[in-house]
C-alpha positions as CSV (number, residue, x, y, z in Angstrom):
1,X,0.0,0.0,0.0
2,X,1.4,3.5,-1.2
3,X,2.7,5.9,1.3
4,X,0.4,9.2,1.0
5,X,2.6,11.5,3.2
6,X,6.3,11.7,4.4
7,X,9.7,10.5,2.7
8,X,11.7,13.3,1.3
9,X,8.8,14.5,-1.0
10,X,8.2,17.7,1.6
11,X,5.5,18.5,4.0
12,X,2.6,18.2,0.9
13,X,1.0,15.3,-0.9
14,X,1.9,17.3,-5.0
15,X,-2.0,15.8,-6.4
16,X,-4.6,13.2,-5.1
17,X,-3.5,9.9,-5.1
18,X,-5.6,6.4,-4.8
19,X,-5.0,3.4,-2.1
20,X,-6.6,-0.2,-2.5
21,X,-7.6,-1.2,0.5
22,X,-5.7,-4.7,1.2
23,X,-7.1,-7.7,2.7
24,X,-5.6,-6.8,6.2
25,X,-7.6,-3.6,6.3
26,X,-10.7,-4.9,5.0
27,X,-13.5,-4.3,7.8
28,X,-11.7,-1.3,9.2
29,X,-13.6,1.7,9.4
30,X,-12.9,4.8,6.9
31,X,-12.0,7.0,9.0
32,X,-9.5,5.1,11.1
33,X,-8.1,3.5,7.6
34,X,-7.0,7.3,6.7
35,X,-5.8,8.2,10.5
36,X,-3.3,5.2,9.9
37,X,-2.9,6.0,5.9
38,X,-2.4,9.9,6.8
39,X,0.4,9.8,9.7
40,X,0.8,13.0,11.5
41,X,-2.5,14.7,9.9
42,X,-4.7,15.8,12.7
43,X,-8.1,14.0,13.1
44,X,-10.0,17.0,13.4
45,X,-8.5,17.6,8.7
46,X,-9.3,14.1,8.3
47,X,-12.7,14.0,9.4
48,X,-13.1,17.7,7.7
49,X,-12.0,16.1,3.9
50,X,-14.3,13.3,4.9
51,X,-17.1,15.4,5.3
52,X,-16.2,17.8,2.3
53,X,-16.5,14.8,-0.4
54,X,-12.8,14.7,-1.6
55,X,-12.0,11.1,-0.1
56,X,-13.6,8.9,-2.4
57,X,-14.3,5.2,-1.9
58,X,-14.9,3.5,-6.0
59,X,-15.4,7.1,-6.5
60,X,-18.3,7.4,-4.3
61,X,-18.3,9.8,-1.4
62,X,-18.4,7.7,1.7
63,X,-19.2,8.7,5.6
64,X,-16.7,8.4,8.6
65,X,-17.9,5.3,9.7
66,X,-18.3,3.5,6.3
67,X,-16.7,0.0,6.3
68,X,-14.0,-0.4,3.6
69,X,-13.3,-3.7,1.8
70,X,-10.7,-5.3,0.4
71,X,-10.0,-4.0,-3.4
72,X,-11.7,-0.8,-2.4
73,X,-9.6,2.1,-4.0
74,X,-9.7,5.2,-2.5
75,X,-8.9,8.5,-3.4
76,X,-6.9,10.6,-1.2
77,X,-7.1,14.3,-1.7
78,X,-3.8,16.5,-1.7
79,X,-2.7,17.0,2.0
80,X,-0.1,19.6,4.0
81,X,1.1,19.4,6.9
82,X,2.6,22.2,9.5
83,X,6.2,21.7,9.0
84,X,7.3,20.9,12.3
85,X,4.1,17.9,12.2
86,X,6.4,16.7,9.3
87,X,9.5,16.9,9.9
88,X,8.1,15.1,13.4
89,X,6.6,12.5,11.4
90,X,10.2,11.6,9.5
91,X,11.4,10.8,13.2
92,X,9.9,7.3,14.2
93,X,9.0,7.0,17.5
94,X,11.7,5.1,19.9
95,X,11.3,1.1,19.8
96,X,9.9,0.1,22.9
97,X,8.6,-3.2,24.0
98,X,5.9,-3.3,27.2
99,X,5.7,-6.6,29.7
100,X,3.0,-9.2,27.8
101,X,0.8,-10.7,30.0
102,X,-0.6,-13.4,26.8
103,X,0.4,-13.8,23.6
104,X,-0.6,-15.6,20.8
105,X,-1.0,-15.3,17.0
106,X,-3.9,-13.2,17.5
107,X,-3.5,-10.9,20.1
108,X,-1.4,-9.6,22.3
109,X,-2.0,-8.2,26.1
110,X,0.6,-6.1,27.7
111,X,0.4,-4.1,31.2
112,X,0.7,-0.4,29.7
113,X,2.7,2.1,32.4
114,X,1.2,4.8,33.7
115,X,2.3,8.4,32.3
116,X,2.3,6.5,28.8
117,X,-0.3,7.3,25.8
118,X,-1.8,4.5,24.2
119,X,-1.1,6.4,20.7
120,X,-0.1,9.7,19.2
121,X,-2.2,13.0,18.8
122,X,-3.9,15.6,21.1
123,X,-0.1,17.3,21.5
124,X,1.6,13.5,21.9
125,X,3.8,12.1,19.3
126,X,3.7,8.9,19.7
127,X,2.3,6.4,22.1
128,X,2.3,2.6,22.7
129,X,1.0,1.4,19.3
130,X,3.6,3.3,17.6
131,X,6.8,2.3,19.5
132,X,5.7,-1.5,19.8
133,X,5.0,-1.2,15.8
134,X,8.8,-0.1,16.1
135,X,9.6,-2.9,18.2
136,X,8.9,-5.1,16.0
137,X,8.7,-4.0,12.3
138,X,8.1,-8.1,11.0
139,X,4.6,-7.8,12.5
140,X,2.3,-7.1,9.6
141,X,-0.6,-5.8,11.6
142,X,-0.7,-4.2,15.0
143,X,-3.7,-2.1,16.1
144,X,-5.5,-1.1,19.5
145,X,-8.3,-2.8,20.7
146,X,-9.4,-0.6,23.3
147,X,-8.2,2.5,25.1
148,X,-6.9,3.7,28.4
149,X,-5.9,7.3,29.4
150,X,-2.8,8.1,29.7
151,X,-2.6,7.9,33.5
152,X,-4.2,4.8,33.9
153,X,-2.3,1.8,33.6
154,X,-2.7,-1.8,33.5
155,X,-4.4,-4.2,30.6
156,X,-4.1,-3.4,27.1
157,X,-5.1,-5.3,23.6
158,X,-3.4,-5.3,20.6
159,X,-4.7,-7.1,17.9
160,X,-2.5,-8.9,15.4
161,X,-5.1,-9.5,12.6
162,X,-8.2,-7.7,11.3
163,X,-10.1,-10.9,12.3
164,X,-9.2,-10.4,15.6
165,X,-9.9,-6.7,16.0
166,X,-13.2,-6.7,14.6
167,X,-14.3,-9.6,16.8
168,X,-13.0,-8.0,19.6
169,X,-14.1,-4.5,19.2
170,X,-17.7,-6.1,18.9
171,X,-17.3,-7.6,22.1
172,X,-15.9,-4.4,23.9
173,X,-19.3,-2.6,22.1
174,X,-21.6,-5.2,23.1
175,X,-20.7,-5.0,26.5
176,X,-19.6,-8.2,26.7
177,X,-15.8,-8.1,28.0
178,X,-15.5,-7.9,31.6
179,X,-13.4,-4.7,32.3
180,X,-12.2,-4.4,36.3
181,X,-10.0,-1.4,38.0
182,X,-8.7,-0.7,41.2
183,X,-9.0,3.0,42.4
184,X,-8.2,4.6,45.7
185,X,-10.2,7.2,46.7
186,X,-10.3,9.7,49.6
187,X,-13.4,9.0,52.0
188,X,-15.3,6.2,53.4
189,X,-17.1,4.7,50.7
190,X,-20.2,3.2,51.4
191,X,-20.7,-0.2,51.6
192,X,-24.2,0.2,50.3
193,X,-23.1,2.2,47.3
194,X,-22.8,-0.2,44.7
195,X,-24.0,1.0,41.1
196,X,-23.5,4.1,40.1
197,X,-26.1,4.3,36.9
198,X,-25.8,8.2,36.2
199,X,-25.2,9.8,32.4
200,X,-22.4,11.6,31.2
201,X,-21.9,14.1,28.8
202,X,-18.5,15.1,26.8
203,X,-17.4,18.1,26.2
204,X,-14.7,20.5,24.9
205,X,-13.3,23.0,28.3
206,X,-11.9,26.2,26.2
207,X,-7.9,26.5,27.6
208,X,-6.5,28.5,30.4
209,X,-6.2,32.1,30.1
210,X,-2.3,32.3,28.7
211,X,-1.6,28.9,27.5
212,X,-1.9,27.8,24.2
213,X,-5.7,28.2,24.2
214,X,-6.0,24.3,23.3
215,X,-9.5,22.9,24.1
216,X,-9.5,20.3,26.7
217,X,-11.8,17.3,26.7
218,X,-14.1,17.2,29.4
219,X,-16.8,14.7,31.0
220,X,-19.7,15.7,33.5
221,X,-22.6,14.2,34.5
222,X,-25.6,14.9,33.9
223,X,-29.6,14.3,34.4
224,X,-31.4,11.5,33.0
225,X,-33.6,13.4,30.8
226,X,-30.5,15.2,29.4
227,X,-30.5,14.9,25.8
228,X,-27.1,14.7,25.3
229,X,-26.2,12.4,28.0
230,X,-25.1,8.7,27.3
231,X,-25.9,6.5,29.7
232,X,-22.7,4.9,32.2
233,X,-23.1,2.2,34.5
234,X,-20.2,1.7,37.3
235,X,-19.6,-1.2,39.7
236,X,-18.2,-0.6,42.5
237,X,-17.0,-2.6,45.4
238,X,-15.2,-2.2,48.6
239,X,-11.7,-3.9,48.1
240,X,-10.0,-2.6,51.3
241,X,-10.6,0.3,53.8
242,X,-7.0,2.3,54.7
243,X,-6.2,5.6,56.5
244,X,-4.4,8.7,55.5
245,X,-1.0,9.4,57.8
246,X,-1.8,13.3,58.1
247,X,0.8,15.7,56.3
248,X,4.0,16.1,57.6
249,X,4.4,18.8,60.6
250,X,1.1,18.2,62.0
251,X,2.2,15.2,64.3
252,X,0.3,12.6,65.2
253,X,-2.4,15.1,66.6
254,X,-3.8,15.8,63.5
255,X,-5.6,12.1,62.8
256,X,-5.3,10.0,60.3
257,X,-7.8,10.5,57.1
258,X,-9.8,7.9,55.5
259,X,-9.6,6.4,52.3
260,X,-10.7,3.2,50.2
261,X,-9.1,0.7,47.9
262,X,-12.2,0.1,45.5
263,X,-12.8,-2.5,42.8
264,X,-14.4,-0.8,40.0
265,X,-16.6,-3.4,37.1
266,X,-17.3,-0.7,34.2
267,X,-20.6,-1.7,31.8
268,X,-20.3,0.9,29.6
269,X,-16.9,2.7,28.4
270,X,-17.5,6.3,28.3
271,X,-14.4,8.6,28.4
272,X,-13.6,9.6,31.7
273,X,-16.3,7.2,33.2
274,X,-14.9,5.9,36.4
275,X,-12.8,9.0,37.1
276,X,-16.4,11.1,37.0
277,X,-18.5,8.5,38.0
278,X,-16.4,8.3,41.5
279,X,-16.0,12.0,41.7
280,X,-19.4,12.6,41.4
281,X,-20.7,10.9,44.3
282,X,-17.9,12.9,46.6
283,X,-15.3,10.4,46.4
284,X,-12.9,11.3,43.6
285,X,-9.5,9.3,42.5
286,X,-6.4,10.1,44.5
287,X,-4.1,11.9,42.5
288,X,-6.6,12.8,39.4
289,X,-5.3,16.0,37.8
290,X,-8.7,16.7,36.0
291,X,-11.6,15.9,38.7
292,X,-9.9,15.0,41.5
293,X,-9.5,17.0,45.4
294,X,-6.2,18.9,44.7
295,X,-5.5,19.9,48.2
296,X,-5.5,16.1,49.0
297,X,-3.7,15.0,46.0
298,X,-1.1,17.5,46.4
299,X,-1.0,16.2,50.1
300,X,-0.8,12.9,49.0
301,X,2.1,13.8,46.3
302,X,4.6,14.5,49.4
303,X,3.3,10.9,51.2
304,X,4.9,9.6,48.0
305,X,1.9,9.3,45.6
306,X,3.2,10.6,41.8
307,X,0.2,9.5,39.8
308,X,-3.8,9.0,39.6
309,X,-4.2,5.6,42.0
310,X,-6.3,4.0,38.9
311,X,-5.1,0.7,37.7
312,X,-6.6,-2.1,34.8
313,X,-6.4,-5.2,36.7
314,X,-8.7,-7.8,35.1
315,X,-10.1,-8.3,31.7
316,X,-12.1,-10.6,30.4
317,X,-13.2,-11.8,26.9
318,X,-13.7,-14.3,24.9
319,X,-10.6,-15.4,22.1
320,X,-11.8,-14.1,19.4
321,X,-10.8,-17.6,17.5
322,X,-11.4,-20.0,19.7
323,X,-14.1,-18.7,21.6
324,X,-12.7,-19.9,24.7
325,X,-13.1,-17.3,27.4
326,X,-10.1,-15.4,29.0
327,X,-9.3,-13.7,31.7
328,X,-6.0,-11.7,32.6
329,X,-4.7,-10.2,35.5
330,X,-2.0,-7.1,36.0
331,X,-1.4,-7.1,39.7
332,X,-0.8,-3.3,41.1
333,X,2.5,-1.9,39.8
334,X,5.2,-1.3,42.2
335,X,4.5,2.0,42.7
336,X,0.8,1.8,43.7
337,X,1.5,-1.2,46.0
338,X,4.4,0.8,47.7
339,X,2.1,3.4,48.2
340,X,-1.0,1.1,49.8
341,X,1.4,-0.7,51.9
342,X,2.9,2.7,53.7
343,X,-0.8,3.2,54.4
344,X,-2.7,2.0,58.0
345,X,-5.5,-0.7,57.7
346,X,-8.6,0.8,59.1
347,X,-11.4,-1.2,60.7
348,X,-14.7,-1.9,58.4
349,X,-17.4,0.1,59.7
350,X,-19.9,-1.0,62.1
C-alpha cells in the first residue's frame, strides 16, 4: 500500500492519489483507515475532507464510519502538513517493548505504564501502538483494541489480525468483556453504594487564560432526561478500607484521614467514566489532575503518591478464534503497592 505523506517528498502530498484497501484492512472503518494512511494529519482535517466529499471510496463519497473492503480504492485528496508535524513524522518514534501478560498469533495483552499514551495526537507524538509497531517491524498488523488514558495503567489489547480486532471490538461494544479497575479514593465509601447508573456528557473545556488556548476534553454528568447524555453504569465494590497518615508537621495530633481501595466493574466505556463517576458521588481518585480534590492530592504527592491511583487489573473476553473465554490479570504496579502498603488498615465500619 502507497505511502500518502512523508519520505523526502516535503510537507505536501503534490496531487490526489488512490489506495486499495488490502485484505488486512478490509473491515476497518474509513475514517481510522485514513488516520493510519495519513500519519501525523490531525483527526479533526481528516474527518473535515471526509465530510467535504474529496475522499472517495470507488469514487463514491463515503461517511466516517463506512466499512472499507478489500479491493476498495480510495482517493486521497492533496494534504499539507505544518512543518514541524512533518519533519516530526520523519522521526519514528523510539522502539519500545511493554511486559505481555498473553500472547498468541492473535493478540497480544501487555500491562501499559502509567504516564504513557496508548497512541499519538492531542499534543503527543507517539504512544504505545507506535513504539511497539517499532519494536517489532516483522509484524504485519498491529492495532488497539481498546483505550486507556494516559494515567491509567494496566491491561491493554493489541490485535495482530483484522479478524481479531473486529471480533474484539464487537465484544468491547456489546458489552460483553469484563473490564475491572482498582481506584483509591479519599473517604469512606459506602458499603451500600454499589451501582453508580448516572449519564455523562462530553465536552470540549476552552484553555487557560495564557496557554496555548487548546480545548481540553471534558466529562460531566448529567440528568437522566438530558438529551445529550449517554448512559454509564459503574460497579463498584469495597476492596479494602485504609487511613491517610496526616501531612507532615502536623504530628500525630492531627488524625489519620480515610480512604478506600475500590474495585471498580465498568458496563459501559464512556471517556472519563470511572474518574467522573467516582467524583461525582464525593469520592474522587487520588491523584486525578482533572476531577480530583487537589488539596488532597497535592498532600498525597509528598506521602509519595506521583500518579492518579487508577489501575486495569482484570479483563475478560472471549478469544476471538477460539471462543474460549479469558481472563488476565495485571497485579498493582510497584508503585501503587508501595504506596498502599505505607498506608494503616482501618477497621470496616460498624
Amino acid at each position: 500500500m502507497k505511502r500518502i505523506i512523508g519520505g523526502s517528498g516535503g510537507p505536501a502530498t503534490a496531487q490526489a492519489q488512490s489506495v486499495q484497501v488490502d485484505e488486512e484492512s478490509s473491515g476497518q472503518r474509513l475514517d481510522n483507515f485514513l488516520i493510519r494512511q495519513l500519519k501525523g494529519v490531525p483527526k479533526t482535517h481528516v474527518y473535515r475532507i471526509i465530510r467535504s466529499g474529496e475522499v472517495r471510496v470507488n469514487k463514491g463519497r463515503a461517511a466516517a464510519d463506512t466499512r472499507v473492503a478489500a479491493g476498495d480504492t480510495i482517493r486521497l485528496p492533496p494534504v499539507r502538513l505544518p512543518e514541524r508535524v512533518a519533519s516530526a513524522d520523519q522521526r519514528p518514534a523510539p522502539a519500545r517493548e511493554f511486559p505481555v501478560l498473553f500472547e498468541d498469533e492473535h493478540l497480544l495483552a501487555i500491562a501499559k505504564p502509567a504516564g504513557v499514551a496508548v497512541h499519538g495526537g492531542s499534543g503527543v507524538s507517539f504512544g504505545v501502538i507506535e513504539q511497539l509497531r517499532q519494536a517489532r517491524p516483522g509484524a504485519k498488523f498491529l492495532e488497539l483494541v481498546h483505550r486507556l488514558d494516559r494515567e491509567t495503567s494496566g491491561i491493554l489489547l493489541v490485535a495482530k489480525r483484522r479478524s481479531a480486532l473486529t471480533r474484539l471490538q464487537d465484544q468491547f461494544r456489546e458489552r460483553e468483556t469484563g473490564k475491572t479497575y482498582l481506584a483509591l479514593v479519599g473517604g469512606a465509601w459506602p458499603a451500600s453504594r454499589k451501582v453508580i447508573d448516572v449519564p455523562l456528557h462530553k465536552y470540549l473545556q476552552a484553555g487557560a487564560a495564557g496557554t496555548s488556548g487548546a480545548s481540553e476534553r471534558r466529562v460531566r454528568v448529567v440528568a437522566k432526561d438530558d438529551p445529550d447524555g449517554m448512559r454509564a453504569i459503574t460497579l463498584v465494590k469495597v476492596a479494602q478500607r485504609l487511613s491517610l497518615p496526616p501531612p507532615p508537621g502536623e504530628g500525630g495530633g492531627g488524625g489519620l484521614r480515610e480512604a478506600t481501595l475500590l474495585e471498580v466493574t465498568i458496563k459501559t466505556g464512556r471517556t472519563h467514566q470511572i474518574r467522573v463517576h467516582l467524583a461525582s458521588q464525593g469520592h474522587p481518585i487520588a491523584g486525578d489532575d482533572k476531577y480530583g480534590d487537589f488539596e488532597l492530592n497535592k498532600a498525597l504527592h509528598r506521602q509519595g503518591l506521583k500518579r492518579m491511583f487508577l489501575h486495569a487489573c482484570r479483563l475478560q473476553f472471549l478469544h476471538p478464534a477460539s471462543l474460549a473465554r479469558v481472563e488476565l490479570l495485571a497485579p498493582l504496579p510497584p508503585d501503587l503497592q508501595s504506596f498502599t502498603d505505607s498506608l494503616h488498615h482501618a477497621p470496616a465500619p460498624v
